[in-house]
DSSP file (Angstrom, degrees, kcal/mol; ACC not computed):
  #  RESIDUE AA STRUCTURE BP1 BP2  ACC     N-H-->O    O-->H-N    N-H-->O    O-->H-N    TCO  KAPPA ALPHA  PHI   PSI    X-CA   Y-CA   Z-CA
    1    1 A X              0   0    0      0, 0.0     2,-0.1     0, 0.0     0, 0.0   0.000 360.0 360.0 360.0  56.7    0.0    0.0    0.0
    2    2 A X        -     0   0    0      0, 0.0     2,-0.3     0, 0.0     0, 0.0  -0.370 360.0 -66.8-142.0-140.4    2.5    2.5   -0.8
    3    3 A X        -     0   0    0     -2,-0.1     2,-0.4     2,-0.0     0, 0.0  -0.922  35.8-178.2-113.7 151.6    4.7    4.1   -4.0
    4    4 A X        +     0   0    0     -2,-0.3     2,-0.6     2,-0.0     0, 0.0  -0.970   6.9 170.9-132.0 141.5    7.2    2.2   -6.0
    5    5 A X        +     0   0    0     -2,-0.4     2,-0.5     2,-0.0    -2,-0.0  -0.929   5.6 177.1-154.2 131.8    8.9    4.0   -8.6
    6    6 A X        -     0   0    0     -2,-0.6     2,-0.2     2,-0.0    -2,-0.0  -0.884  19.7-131.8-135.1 142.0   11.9    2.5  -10.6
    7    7 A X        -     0   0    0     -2,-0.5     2,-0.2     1,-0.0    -2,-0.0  -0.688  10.3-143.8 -95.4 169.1   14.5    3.5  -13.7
    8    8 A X        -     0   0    0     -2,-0.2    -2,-0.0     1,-0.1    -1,-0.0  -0.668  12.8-173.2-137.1  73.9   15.2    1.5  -16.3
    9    9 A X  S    S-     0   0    0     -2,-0.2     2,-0.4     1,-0.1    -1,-0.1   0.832  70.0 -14.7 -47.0 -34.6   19.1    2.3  -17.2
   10   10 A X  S    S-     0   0    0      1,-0.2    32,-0.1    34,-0.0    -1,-0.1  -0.993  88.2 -60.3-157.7 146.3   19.0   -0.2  -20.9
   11   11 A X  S    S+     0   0    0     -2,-0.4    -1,-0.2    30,-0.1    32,-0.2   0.316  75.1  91.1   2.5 140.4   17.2   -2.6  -22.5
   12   12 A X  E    S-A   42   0A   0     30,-5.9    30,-2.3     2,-0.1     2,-0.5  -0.700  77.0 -61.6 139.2-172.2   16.4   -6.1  -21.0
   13   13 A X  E     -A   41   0A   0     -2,-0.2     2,-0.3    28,-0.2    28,-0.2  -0.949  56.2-158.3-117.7 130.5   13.9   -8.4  -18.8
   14   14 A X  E     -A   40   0A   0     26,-0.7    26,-2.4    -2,-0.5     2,-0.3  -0.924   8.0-157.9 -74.8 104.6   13.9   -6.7  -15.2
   15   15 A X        -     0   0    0     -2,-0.3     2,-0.4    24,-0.2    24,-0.2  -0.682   9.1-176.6 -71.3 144.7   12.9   -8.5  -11.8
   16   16 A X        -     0   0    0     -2,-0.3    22,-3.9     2,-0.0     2,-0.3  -0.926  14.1-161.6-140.0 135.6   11.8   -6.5   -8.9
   17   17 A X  E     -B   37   0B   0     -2,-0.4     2,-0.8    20,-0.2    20,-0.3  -0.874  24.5-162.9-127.4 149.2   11.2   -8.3   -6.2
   18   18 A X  E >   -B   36   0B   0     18,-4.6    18,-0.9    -2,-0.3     3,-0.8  -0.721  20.8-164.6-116.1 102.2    9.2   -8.0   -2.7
   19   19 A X  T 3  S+     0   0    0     -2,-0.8    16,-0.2     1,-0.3    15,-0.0  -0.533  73.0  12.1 -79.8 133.2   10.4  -10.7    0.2
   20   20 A X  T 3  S+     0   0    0     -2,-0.1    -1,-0.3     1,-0.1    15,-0.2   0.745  73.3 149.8  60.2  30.0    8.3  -11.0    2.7
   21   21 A X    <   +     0   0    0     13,-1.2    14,-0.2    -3,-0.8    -2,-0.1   0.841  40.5  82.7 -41.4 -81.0    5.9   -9.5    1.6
   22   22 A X  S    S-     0   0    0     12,-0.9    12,-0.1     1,-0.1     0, 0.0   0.320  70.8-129.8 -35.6 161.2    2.7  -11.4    3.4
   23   23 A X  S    S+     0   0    0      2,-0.0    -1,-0.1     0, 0.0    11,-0.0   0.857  89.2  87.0 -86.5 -46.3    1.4  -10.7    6.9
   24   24 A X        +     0   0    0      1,-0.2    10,-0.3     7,-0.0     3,-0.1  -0.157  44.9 174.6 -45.9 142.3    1.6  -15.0    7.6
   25   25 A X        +     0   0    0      1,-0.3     7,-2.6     8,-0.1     2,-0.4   0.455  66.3  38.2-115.6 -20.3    4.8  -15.7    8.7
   26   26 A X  E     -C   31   0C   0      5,-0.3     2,-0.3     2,-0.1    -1,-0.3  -0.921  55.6-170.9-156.1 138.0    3.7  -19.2    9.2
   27   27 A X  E >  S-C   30   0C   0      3,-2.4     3,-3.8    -2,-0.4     2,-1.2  -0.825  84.8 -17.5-115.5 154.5    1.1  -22.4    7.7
   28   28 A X  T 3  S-     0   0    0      1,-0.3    -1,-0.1    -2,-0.3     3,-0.1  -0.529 127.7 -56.8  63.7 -47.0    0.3  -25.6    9.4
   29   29 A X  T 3  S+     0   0    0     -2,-1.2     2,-0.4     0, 0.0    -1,-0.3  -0.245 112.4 126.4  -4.8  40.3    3.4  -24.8   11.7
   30   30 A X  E <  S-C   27   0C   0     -3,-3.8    -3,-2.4     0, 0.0     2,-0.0  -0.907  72.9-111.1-129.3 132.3    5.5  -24.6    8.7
   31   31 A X  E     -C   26   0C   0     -2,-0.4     2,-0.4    -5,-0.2    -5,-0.3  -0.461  42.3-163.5 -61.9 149.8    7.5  -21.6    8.3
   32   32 A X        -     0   0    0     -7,-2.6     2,-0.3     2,-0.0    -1,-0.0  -0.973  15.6-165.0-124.3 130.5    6.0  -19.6    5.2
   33   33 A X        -     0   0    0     -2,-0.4     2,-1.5     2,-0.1    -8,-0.1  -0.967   4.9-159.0-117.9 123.7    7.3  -17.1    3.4
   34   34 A X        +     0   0    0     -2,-0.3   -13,-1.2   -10,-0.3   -12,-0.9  -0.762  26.5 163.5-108.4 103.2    4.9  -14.8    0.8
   35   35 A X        -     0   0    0     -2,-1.5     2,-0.3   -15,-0.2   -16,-0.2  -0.992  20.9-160.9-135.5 137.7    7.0  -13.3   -1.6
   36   36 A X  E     -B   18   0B   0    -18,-0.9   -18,-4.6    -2,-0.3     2,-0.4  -0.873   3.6-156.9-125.3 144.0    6.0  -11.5   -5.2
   37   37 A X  E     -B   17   0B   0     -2,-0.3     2,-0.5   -20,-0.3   -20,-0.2  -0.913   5.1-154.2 -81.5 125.1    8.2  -10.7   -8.6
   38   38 A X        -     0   0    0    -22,-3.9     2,-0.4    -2,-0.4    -2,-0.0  -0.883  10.5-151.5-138.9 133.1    7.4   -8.1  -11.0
   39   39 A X        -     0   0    0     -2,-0.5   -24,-0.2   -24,-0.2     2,-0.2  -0.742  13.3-177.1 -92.3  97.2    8.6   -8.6  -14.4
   40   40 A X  E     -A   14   0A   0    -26,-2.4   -26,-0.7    -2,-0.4     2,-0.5  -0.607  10.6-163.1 -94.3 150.0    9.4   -5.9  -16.8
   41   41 A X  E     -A   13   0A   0     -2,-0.2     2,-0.4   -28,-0.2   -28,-0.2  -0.963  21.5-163.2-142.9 121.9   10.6   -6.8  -20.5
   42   42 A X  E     -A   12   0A   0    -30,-2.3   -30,-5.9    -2,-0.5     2,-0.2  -0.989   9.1-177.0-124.1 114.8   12.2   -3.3  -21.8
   43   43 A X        -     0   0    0     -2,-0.4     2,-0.1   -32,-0.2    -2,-0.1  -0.860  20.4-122.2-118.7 146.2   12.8   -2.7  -25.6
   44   44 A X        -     0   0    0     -2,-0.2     2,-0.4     2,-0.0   -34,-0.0  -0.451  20.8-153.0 -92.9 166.1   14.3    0.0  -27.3
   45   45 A X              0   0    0     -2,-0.1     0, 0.0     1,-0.1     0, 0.0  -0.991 360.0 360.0-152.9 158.4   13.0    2.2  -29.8
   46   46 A X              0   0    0     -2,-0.4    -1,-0.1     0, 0.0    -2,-0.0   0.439 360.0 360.0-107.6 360.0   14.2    4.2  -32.5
């Protein structure tokens, strides 16, 4: 619930990633971790 704001220095497929994201830290008793990627694919143009 916030801002995210990113550059993009060249060309190319871009990860951004958020770790730990979730509020669960844990399912079943099993540690959990809730973590998201977002995937940019950056082409140049003339």
């Amino acid at each position: 619930n916030g801002v995210f704001t990113f550059g993009i220095p060249r060309p190319g497929i871009w990860g951004f990633a958020c770790l730990g994201s979730g509020p669960d830290k844990e399912h079943k008793g099993k540690e959990l971790s809730q973590d998201a990627v977002l995937w940019i694919n950056v082409t140049a143009f003339e």
